[in-house]
TORPA-140138 format. One record per residue (C-alpha): residue in one letter; residue number from 1; x, y, z. Coordinates in nm, 2 decimals. Layout:
residu num X Y Z
A NUM X Y Z
...
END
This chain:
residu num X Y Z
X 1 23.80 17.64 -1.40
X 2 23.77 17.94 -1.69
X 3 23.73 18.27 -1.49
X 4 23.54 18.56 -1.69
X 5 23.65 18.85 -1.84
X 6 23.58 19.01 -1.59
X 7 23.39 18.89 -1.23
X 8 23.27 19.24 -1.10
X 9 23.27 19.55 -1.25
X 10 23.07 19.88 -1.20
X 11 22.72 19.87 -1.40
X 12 22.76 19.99 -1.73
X 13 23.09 19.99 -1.78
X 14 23.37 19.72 -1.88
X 15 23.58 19.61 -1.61
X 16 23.97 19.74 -1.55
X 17 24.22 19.50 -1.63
X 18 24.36 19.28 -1.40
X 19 24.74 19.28 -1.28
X 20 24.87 18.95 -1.45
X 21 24.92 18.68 -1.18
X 22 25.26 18.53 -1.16
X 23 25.24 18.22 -1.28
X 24 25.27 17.90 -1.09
X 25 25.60 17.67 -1.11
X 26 25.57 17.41 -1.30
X 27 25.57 17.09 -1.13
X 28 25.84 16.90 -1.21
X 29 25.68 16.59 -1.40
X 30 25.47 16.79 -1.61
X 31 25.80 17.04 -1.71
X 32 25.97 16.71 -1.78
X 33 25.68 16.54 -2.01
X 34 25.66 16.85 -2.19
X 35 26.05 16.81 -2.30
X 36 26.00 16.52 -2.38
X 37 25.75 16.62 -2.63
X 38 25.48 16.41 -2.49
X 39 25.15 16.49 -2.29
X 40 24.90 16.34 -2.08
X 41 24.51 16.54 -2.05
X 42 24.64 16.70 -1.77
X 43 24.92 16.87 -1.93
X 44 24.69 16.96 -2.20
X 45 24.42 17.11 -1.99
X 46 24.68 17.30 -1.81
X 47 24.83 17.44 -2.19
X 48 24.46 17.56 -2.28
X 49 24.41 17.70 -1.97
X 50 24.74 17.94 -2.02
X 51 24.63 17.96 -2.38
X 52 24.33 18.13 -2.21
X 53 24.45 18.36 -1.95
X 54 24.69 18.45 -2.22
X 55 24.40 18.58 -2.45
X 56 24.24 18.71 -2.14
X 57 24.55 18.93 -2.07
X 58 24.59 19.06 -2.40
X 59 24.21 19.18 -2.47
X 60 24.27 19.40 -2.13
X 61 24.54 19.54 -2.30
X 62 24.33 19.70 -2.57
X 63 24.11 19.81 -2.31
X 64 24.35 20.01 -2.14
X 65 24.49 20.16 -2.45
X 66 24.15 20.25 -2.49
X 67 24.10 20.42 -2.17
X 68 24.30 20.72 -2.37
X 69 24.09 20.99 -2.55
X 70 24.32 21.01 -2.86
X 71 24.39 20.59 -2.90
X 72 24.02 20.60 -3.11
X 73 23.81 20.89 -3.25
X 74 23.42 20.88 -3.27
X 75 23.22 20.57 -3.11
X 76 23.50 20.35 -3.13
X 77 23.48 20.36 -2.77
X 78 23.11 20.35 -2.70
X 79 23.10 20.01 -2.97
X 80 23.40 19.82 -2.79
X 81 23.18 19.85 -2.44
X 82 22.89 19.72 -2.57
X 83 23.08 19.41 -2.74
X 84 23.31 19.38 -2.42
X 85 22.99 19.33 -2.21
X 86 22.86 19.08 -2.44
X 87 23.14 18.90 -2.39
X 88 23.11 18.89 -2.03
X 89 22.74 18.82 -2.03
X 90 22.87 18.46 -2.23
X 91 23.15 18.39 -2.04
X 92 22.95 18.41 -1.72
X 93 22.67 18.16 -1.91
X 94 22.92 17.93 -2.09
X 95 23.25 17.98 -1.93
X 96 23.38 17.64 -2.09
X 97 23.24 17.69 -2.46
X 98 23.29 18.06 -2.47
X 99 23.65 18.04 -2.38
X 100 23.65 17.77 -2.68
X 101 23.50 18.03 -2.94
X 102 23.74 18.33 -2.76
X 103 24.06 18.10 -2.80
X 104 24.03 18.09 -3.17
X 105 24.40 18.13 -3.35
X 106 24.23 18.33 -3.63
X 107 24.13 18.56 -3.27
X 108 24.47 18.58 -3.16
X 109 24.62 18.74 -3.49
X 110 24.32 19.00 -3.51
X 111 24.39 19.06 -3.16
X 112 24.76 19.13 -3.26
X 113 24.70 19.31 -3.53
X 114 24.43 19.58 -3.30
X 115 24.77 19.59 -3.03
X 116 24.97 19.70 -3.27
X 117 24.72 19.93 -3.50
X 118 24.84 20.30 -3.48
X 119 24.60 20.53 -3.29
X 120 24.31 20.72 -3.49
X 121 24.15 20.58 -3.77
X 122 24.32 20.28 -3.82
X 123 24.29 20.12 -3.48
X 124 23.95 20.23 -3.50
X 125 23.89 20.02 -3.82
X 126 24.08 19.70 -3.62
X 127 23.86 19.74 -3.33
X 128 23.51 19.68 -3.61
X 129 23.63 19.28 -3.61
X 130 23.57 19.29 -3.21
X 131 23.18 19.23 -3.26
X 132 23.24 18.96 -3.50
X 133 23.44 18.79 -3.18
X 134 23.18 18.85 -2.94
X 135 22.86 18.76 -3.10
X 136 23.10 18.45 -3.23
X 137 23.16 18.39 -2.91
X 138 22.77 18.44 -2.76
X 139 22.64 18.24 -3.01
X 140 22.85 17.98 -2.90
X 141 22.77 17.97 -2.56
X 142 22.38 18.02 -2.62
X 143 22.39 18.37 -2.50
X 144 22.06 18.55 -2.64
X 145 22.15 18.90 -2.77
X 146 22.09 19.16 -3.08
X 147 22.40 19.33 -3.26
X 148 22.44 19.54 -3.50
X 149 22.78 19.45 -3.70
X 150 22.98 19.62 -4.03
X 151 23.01 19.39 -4.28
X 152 23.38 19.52 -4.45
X 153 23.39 19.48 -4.82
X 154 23.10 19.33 -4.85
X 155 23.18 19.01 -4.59
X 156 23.05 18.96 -4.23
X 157 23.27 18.73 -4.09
X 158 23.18 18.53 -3.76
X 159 23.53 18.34 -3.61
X 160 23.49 17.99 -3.62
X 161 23.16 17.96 -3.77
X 162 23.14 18.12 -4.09
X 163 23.10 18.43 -4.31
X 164 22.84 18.62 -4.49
X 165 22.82 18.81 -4.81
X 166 22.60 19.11 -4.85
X 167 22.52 19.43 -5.02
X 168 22.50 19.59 -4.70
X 169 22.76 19.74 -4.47
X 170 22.64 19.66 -4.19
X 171 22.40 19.31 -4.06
X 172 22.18 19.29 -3.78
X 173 22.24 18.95 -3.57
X 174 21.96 18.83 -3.36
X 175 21.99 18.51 -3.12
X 176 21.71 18.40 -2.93
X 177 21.74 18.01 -2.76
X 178 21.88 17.80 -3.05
X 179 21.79 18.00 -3.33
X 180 22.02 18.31 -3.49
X 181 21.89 18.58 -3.80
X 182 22.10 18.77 -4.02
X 183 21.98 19.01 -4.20
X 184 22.00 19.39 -4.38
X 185 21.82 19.67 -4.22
X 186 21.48 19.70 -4.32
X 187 21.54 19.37 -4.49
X 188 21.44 18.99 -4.51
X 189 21.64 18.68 -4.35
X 190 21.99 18.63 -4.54
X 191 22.06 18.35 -4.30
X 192 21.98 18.12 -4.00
X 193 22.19 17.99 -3.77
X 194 22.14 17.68 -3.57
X 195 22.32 17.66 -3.23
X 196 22.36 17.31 -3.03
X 197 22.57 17.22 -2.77
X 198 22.82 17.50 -2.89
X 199 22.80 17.43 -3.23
X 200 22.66 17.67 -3.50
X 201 22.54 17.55 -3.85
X 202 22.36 17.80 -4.07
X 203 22.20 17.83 -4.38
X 204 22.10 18.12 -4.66
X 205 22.19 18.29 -4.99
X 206 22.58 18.40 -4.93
X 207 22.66 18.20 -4.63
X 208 22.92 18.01 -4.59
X 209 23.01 17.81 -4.31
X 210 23.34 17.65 -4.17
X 211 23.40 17.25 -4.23
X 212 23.43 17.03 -3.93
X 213 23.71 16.79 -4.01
X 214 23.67 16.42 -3.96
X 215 23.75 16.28 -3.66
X 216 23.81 16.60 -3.44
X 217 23.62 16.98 -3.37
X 218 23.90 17.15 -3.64
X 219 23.79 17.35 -3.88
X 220 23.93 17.37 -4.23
X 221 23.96 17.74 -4.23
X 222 23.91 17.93 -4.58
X 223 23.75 18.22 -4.49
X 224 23.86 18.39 -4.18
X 225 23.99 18.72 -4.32
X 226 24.23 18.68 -4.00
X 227 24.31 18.32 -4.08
X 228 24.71 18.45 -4.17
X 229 24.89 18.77 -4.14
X 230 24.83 19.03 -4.39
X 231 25.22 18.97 -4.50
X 232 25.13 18.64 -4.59
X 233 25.36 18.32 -4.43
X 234 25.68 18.27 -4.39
X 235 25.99 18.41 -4.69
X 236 25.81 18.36 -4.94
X 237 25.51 18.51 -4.79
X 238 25.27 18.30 -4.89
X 239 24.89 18.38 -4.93
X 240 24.61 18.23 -4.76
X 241 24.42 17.97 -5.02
X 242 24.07 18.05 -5.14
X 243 23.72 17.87 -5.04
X 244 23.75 17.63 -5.15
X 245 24.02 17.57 -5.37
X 246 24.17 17.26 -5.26
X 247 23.88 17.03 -5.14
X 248 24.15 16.69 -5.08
X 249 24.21 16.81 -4.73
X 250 23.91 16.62 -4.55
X 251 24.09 16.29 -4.68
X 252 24.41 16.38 -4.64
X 253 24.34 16.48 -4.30
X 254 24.17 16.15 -4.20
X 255 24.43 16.00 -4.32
X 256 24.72 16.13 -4.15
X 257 24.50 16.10 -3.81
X 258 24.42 15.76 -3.86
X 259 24.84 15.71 -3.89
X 260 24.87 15.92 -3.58
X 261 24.60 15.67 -3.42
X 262 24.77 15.38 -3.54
X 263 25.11 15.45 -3.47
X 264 25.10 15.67 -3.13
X 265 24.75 15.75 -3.01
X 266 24.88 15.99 -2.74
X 267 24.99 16.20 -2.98
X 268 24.72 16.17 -3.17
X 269 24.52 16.29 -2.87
X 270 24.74 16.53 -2.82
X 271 24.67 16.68 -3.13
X 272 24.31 16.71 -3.18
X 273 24.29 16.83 -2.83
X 274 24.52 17.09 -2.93
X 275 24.42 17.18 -3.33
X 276 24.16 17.41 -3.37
X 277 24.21 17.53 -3.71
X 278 24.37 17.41 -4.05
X 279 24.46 17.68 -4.27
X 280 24.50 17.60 -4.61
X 281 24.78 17.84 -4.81
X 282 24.87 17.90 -5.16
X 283 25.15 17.64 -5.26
X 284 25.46 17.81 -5.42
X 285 25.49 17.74 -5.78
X 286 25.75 17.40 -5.81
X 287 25.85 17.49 -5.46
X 288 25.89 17.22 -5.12
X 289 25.56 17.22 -4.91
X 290 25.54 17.46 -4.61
X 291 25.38 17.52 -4.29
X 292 25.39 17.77 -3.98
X 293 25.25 17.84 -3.67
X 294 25.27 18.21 -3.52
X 295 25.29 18.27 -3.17
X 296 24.97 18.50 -3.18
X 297 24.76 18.22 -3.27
X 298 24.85 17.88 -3.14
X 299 24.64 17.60 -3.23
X 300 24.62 17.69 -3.58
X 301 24.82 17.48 -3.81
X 302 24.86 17.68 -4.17
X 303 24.98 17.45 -4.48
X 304 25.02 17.40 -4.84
X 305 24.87 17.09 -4.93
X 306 25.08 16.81 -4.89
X 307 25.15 16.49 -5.11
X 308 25.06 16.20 -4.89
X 309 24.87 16.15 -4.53
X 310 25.26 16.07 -4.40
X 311 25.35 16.39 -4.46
X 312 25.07 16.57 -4.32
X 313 25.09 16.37 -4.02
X 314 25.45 16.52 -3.96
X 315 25.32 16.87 -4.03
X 316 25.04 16.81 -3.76
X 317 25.29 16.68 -3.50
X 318 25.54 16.94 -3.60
X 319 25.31 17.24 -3.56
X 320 25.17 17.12 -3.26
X 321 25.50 17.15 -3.10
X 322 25.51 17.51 -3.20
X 323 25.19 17.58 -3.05
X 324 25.26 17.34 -2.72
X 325 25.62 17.59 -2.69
X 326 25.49 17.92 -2.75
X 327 25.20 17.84 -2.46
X 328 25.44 17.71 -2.23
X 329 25.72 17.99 -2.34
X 330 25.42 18.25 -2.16
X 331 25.35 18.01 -1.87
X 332 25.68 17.97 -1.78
X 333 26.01 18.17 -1.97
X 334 26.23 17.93 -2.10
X 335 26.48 18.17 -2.24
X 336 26.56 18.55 -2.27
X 337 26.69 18.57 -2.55
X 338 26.74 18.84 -2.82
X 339 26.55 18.78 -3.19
X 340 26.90 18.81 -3.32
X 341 26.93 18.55 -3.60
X 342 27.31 18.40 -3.49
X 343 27.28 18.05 -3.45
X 344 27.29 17.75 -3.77
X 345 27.10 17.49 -3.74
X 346 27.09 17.18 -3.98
X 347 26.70 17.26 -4.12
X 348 26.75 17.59 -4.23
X 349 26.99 17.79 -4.48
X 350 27.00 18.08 -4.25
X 351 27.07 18.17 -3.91
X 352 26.79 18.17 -3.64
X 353 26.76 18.30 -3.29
X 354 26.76 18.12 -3.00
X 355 26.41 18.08 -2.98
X 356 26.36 17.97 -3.32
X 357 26.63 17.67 -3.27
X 358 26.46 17.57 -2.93
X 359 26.13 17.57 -3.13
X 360 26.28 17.40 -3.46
X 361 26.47 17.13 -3.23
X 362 26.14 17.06 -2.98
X 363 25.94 17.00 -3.36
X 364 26.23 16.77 -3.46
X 365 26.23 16.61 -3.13
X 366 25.90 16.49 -3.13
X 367 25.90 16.38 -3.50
X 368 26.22 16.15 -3.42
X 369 26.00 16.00 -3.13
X 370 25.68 15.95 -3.36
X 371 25.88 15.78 -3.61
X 372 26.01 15.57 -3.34
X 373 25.73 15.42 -3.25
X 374 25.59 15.44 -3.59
X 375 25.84 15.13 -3.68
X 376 25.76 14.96 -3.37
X 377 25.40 14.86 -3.53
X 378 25.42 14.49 -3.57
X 379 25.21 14.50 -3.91
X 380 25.42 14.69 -4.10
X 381 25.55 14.56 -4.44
X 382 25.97 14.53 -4.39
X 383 25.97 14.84 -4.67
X 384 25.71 15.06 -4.42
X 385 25.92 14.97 -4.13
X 386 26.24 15.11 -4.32
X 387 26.12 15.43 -4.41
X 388 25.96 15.49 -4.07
X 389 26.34 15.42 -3.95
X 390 26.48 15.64 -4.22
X 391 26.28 15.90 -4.08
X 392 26.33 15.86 -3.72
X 393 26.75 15.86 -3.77
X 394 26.72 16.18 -3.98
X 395 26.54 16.39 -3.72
X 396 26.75 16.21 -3.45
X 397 27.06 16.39 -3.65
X 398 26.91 16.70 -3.66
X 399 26.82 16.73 -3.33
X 400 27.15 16.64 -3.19
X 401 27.32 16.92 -3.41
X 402 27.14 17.17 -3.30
X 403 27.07 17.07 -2.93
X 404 27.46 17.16 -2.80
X 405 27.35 17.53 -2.92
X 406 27.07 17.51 -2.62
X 407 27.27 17.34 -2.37
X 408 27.56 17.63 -2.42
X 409 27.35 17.94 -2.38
X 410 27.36 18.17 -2.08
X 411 27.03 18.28 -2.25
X 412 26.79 17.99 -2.13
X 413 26.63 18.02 -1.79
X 414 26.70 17.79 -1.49
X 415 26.29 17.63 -1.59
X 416 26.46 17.63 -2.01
X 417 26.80 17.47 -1.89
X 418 26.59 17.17 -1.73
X 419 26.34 17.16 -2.01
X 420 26.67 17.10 -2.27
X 421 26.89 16.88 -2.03
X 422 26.58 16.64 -2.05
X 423 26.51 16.71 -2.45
X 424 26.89 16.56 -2.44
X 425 26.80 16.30 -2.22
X 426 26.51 16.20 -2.44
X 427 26.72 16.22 -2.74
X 428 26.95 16.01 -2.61
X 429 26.70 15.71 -2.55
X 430 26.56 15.74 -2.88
X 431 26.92 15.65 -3.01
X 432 26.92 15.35 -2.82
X 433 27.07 15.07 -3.09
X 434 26.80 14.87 -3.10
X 435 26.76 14.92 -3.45
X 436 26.98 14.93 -3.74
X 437 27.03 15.30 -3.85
X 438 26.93 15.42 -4.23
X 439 26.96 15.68 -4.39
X 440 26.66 15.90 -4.48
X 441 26.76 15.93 -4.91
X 442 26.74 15.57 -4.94
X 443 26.32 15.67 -4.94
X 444 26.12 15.68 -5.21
X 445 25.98 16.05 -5.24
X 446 25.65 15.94 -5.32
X 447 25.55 15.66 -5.04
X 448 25.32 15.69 -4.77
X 449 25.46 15.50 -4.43
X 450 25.25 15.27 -4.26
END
């Protein structure tokens, strides 16, 4: 059960924060499902519940910082309260559904962004986005409120609903029972929100609001001004796409989930259950496609577009590994490792740390077992089945590169050395020789599989 922000606290004031509760042991089956890059709902409800307290945690954080005079000048303060206990007040109504608007990824790197914002001005100016996230979150969870909220440059922008574009700096949000107002002070309506069973849909001149995509409660994500990092992703640091500018992803993406269905519907479950947000991102010019995940925000899957629906169904598998690791990485340490980049691995020019080949060789992991069972569908045309094998042996010969660096290092915990022992263990099965072995350049660059 989701626990609130904060269960008692004295009138009028937000709550201290909470000592973080060791956490549990794993049990052992679940530990041992997880390496093997496979989940069952319970594992999964167990991952959002971390995800959770994780967010939780951090949020108490920035409330202690901002029990110091100097962190933020003016009514920084006095503004953070009243948001903080609006976000109790929906917690304690909703606890399910506001948990689901608080968990947003595009949340978590805002919320990254404020912990690290330099005291004075600055974090003052990071700490504005915190009434977007809690009237995002009490309109979710049919909390009935009034805010007033700055609309910076121009743009009010509500986390996993939708944004607004005004004249104005600042907007006046009213929610009564299912209906929500927007508008200027002293002015008309700019828009209406309709809330339902935690979903908000709205309408008016300027607003725009986030796509559901097919088949799952995603949202295609071109709008968040939090939706990547302000250095952009990755080397090449690549900027978020515009609204808008790439309108293939609701096909693509019912595509590659109707190959996750087809091929391996755990993992297809495993994924919408664990996606909240696609990202699109400025593709390089000539350049391979990429895709990331950041630890502050897992859940959120951030992409170039890609060619076919096979290869967004490996991105989608890949980055849910990332998001599955970083969760489980802060429920349970799996290593202790330094970010010191010393160790090759066969997917990358350059050296990573130990975390990065423990996340690169999970995401590898579970694309060698997809493909696996990708081949094992008994429609598939002989030249389908090939590539699916292609693929399987190539991430099969990645992982087992790299997975000797994990199984060496003092740096793993005793709960990281059993997580990799039974990666290898998996590893091993899927090299069974029940099928011939190919290799991955006999493909055609241009094929879907399946």
């Amino acid at each position: 059960m989701r626990r609130p922000v904060s269960p008692r606290r004295p009138a009028g004031r937000p709550a201290p924060p909470a000592a973080r509760p060791e956490p549990a042991p794993l049990p052992a089956p679940v530990l041992a499902r997880l390496a093997r890059t496979r989940s069952v709902p319970g594992d999964l409800a167990l991952l959002l519940s971390a995800l959770h307290g994780r967010r939780l945690v951090l949020l108490k954080s920035l409330l202690t910082r901002l029990e110091e005079p100097a962190a933020a000048p003016g009514g920084a303060r006095a503004r953070f309260e009243e948001h903080w206990l609006l976000l109790e007040r929906a917690e304690v109504r909703r606890p399910h559904l506001a948990g689901w608007a608080l968990d947003y990824p595009p949340v978590g790197i805002w919320l990254a962004h404020a912990l690290t914002a330099p005291d004075g001005a600055e974090l003052a100016r990071a700490l504005e986005h915190f009434g977007a996230v809690s009237a995002a979150v009490a309109l979710t969870s049919g909390t009935d409120f009034t805010l007033d909220l700055p609309a910076p440059d121009g743009t009010l922008a509500l986390p996993g609903i939708g944004t607004l574009t005004t004249r104005s700096p600042r907007l006046r949000l009213t929610a009564r029972g299912p209906l929500a107002r927007l508008r200027e002070p002293g002015g008309p309506t700019r828009a209406v929100l309709l809330r339902s069973g935690g979903r908000v849909t709205g309408a008016g001149p300027g607003w725009h609001g986030l796509m559901r995509l097919p088949g799952s409660t995603a949202r295609l994500d071109d709008l968040d001004p939090y939706r990547t990092p302000p250095a952009g992703v990755g080397r090449a640091a690549l900027p978020p796409a515009d609204h808008g500018a790439h309108r293939d992803w609701p096909r693509l993406w019912r595509s590659a989930l109707a190959l996750l269905r087809d091929a391996d519907p755990v993992r297809a479950a495993e994924v919408t259950a664990l996606l909240r947000c696609l990202v699109p991102l400025v593709p390089r010019d000539g350049g391979a496609g990429a895709s990331a995940t950041f630890r502050a925000a897992p859940g959120a899957v951030l992409a170039t577009p890609p060619g076919t629906a096979a290869a967004l169904a490996e991105v989608l598998v890949h980055e849910t590994q990332h998001s599955k690791l970083a969760v489980l990485h802060d429920l349970a340490p799996l290593h202790r490792a330094s970010a010191a980049p010393r160790h090759r691995v066969p997917w990358r020019p350059d050296p990573r740390p130990l975390g990065g080949v423990l996340q690169g060789t999970y995401a590898h992991l579970a694309l060698a077992d997809f493909w696996s069972r990708a081949a094992r569908r008994p429609h598939l045309a002989p030249r389908a089945r090939h590539g699916a094998r292609a693929r399987r042996d190539s991430y099969l010969r990645q992982v087992a590169q790299a997975l000797p660096v994990l199984l060496e290092s003092a740096e793993l915990t005793a709960v990281g050395r059993q997580f990799a022992a039974a990666m290898e263990r998996h590893r091993a099965c899927l090299e069974q020789p029940d099928e011939r072995v190919t290799r991955i350049d006999t493909l055609s660059r241009d094929g879907d599989v399946g």
